[in-house]
C-alpha positions in Angstrom: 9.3 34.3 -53.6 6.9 31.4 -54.7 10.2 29.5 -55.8 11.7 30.0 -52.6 8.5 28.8 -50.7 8.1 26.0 -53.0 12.0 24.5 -52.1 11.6 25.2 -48.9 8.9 22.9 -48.7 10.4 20.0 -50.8 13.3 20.2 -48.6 11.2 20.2 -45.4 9.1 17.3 -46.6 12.2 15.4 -48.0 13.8 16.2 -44.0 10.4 14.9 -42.8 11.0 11.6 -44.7 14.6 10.9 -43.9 13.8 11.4 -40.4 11.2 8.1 -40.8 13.8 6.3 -42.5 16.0 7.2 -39.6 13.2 6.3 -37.1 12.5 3.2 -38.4 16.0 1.8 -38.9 16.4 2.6 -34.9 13.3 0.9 -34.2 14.0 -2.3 -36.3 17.5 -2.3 -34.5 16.1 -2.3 -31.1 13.8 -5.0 -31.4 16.5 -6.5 -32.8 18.7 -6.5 -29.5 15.4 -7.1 -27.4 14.9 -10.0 -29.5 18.4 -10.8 -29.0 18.8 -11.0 -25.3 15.4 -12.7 -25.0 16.8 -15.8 -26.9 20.5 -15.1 -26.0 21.7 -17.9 -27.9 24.1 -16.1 -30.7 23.9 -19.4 -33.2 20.3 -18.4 -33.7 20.4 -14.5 -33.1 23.3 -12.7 -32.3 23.0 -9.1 -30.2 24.3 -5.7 -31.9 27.3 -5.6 -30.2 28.6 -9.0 -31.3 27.3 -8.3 -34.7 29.9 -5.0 -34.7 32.8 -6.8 -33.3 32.4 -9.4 -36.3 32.3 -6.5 -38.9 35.6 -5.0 -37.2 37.4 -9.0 -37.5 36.1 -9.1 -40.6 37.0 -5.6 -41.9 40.0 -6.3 -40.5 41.1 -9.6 -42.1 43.9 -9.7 -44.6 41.7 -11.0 -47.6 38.8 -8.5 -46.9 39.2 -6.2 -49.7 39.8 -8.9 -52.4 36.7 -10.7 -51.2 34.9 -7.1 -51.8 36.6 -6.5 -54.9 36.2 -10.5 -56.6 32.6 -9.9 -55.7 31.6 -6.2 -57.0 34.4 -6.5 -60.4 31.9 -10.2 -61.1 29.4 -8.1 -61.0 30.4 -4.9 -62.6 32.2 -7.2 -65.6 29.0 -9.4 -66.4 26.9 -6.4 -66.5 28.9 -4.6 -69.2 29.2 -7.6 -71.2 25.4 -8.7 -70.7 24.8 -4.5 -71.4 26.8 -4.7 -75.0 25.5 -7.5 -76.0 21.8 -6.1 -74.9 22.5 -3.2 -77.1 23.6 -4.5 -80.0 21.0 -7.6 -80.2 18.0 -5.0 -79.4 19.4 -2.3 -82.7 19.4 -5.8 -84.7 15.9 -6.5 -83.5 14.8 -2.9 -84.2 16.1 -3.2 -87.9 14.8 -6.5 -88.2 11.6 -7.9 -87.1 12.7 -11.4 -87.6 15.7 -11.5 -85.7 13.4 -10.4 -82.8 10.8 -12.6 -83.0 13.7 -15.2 -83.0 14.8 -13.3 -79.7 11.6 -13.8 -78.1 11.5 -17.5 -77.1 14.9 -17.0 -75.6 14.9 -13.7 -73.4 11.0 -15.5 -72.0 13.1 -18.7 -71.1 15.9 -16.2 -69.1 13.3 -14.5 -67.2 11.6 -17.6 -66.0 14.1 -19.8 -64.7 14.6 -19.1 -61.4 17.3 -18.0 -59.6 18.5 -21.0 -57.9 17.8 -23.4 -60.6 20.2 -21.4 -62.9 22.8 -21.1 -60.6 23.0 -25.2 -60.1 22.9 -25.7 -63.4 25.8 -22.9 -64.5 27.7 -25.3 -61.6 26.8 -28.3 -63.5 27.8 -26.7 -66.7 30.7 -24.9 -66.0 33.4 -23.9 -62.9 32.8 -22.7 -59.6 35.0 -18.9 -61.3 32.7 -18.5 -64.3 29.5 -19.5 -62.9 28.3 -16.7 -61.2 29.7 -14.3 -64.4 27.0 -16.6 -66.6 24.4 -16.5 -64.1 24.2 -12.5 -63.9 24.1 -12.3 -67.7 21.9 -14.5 -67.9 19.3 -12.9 -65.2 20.4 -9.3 -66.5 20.7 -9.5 -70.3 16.6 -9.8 -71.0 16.4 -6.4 -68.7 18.4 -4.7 -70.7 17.5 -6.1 -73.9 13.7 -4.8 -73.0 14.8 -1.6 -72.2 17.6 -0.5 -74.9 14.6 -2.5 -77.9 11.6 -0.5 -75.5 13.2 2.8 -75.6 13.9 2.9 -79.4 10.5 1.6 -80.5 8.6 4.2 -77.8 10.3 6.9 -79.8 7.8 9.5 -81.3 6.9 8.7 -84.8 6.4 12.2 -85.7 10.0 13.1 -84.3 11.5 10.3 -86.8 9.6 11.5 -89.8 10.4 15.4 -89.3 14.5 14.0 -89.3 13.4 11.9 -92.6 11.9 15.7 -93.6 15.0 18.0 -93.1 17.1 15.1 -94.1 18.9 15.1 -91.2 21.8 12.4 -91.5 21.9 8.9 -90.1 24.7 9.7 -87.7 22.8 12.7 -86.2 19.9 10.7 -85.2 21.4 8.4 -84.1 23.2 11.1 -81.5 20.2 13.5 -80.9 17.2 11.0 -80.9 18.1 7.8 -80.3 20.8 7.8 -77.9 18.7 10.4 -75.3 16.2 7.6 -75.5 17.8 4.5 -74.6 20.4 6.9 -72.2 16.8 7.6 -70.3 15.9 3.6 -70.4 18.8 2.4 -69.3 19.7 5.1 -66.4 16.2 4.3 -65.4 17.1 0.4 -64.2 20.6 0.8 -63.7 19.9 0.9 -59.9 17.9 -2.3 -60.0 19.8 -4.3 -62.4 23.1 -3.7 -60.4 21.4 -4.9 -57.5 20.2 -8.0 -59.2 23.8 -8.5 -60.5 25.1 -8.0 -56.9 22.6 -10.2 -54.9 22.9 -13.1 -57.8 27.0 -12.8 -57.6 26.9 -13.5 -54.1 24.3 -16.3 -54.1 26.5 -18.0 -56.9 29.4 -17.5 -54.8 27.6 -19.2 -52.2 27.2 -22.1 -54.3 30.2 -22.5 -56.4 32.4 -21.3 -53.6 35.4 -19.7 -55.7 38.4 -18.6 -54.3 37.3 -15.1 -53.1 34.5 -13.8 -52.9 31.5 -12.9 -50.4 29.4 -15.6 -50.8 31.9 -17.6 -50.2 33.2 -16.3 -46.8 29.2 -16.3 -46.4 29.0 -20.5 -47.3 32.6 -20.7 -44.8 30.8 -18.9 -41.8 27.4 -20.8 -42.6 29.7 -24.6 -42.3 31.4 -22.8 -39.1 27.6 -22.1 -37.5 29.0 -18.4 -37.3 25.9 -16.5 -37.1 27.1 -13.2 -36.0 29.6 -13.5 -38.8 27.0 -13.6 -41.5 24.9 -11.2 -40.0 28.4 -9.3 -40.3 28.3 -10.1 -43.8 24.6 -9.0 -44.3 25.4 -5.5 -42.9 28.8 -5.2 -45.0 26.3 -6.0 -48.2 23.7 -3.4 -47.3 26.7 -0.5 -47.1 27.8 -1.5 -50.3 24.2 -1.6 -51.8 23.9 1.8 -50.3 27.5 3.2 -51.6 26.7 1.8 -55.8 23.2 3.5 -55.0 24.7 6.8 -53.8 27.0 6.0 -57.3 24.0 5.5 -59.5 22.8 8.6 -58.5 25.7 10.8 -59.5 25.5 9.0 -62.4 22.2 9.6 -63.0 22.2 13.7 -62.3 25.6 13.3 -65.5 24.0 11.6 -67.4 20.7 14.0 -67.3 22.6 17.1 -68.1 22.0 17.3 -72.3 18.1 17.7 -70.2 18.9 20.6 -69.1 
């Protein structure tokens, strides 16, 4: 009965905060269109209704779905590459104190170069098609590098010594203990450091302008003054945030099953 009580009030409260979510996202959008009509000049702020007819021309265009798909597979590609490469550098730091301390200087230098800075010089460097592919790894790598060489070295001692007791083998620890352990770390960021990915994809894009691409139908509009088309754009970008977020969760409730 207590249980039942007890559920019943998470699911109220979690009802309770969707409906403020809800609220506010109705509130934001009507100032929005107040704000709107008051100027009612569309090059500075276009009205909702514009805004959806842009989506629906937009939606509708031939190259749509390959500007969606050059854009997310950028930034689902450099992620894996910038995670393997996080995983095997942090197990070689782990082993060898050395080889991290020669790590050190380098992953401080990625996260301190700003966003921008990196992205014109990635233009300098290399093409407009590999830039942004550089400039997420870049940006992501030392996150998951942190994590993955974090989550092994915040590992119970006295769990590692009690394997080293019962002799439990090499391959077996690595399974039971230290795979849960950077699984944990890693599914922990995974919703951040996607987003990162995806927002530092599309500024790239903006930049290098490749073929396809959302930032670069974003740069097209922006030459075009076509406000309501990028304000099409910034809604189309929020969905998609929202759908790898709704992914990272299913992910997340897989990947926490060995938990249970």
């Amino acid at each position: 009965m207590s249980q039942f009580t007890t559920n019943k009030k998470i699911k109220i409260f979690q009802d309770k905060n969707k409906m403020q979510v809800a609220l506010s996202c109705v509130i934001l959008l009507f100032l929005w269109q107040i704000i709107a009509i008051k100027i009612n000049n569309e090059i500075y702020l276009p009205t909702l209704g514009q805004v959806f007819i842009s989506i629906k021309e937009i939606v509708l265009e031939d190259r749509f779905i390959l500007d969606i798909f050059s854009t997310i597979s950028r930034c689902i590609l450099s992620f894996i590459i910038a995670l393997v490469v996080a995983f095997v550098l942090a197990i070689i730091s782990y082993s060898f104190n050395m080889f991290k301390n020669f790590l050190t200087p380098i992953t401080s230098l990625a996260r301190s170069i700003p966003n921008m800075v990196l992205i014109v010089l990635t233009l300098i460097w290399f093409n407009k098609e590999s830039a942004p592919y550089i400039v997420v790894f870049i940006m992501v790598f030392p996150v998951l590098y942190d994590a993955v060489l974090g989550s092994m070295k915040n590992i119970d001692k006295s769990i590692l010594e009690m394997a080293e007791l019962y002799k439990i083998s090499r391959k077996d620890k690595i399974i039971k203990i230290y795979l849960p352990a950077i699984k944990f770390s890693l599914i922990s960021i995974l919703s951040s450091t996607i987003s990162l990915g995806f927002k530092i994809v599309i500024a790239g894009e903006v930049y290098g302008q490749p073929l396809y691409g959302i930032g670069a139908m974003i740069q097209s509009e922006k030459v075009n003054f076509n406000t309501t088309a990028i304000f099409a754009w910034i809604i189309i970008i929020v969905i998609i945030s929202s759908l790898l977020n709704i992914i990272e969760k299913l992910l997340l409730r897989r990947a926490f099953v060995w938990r249970r």
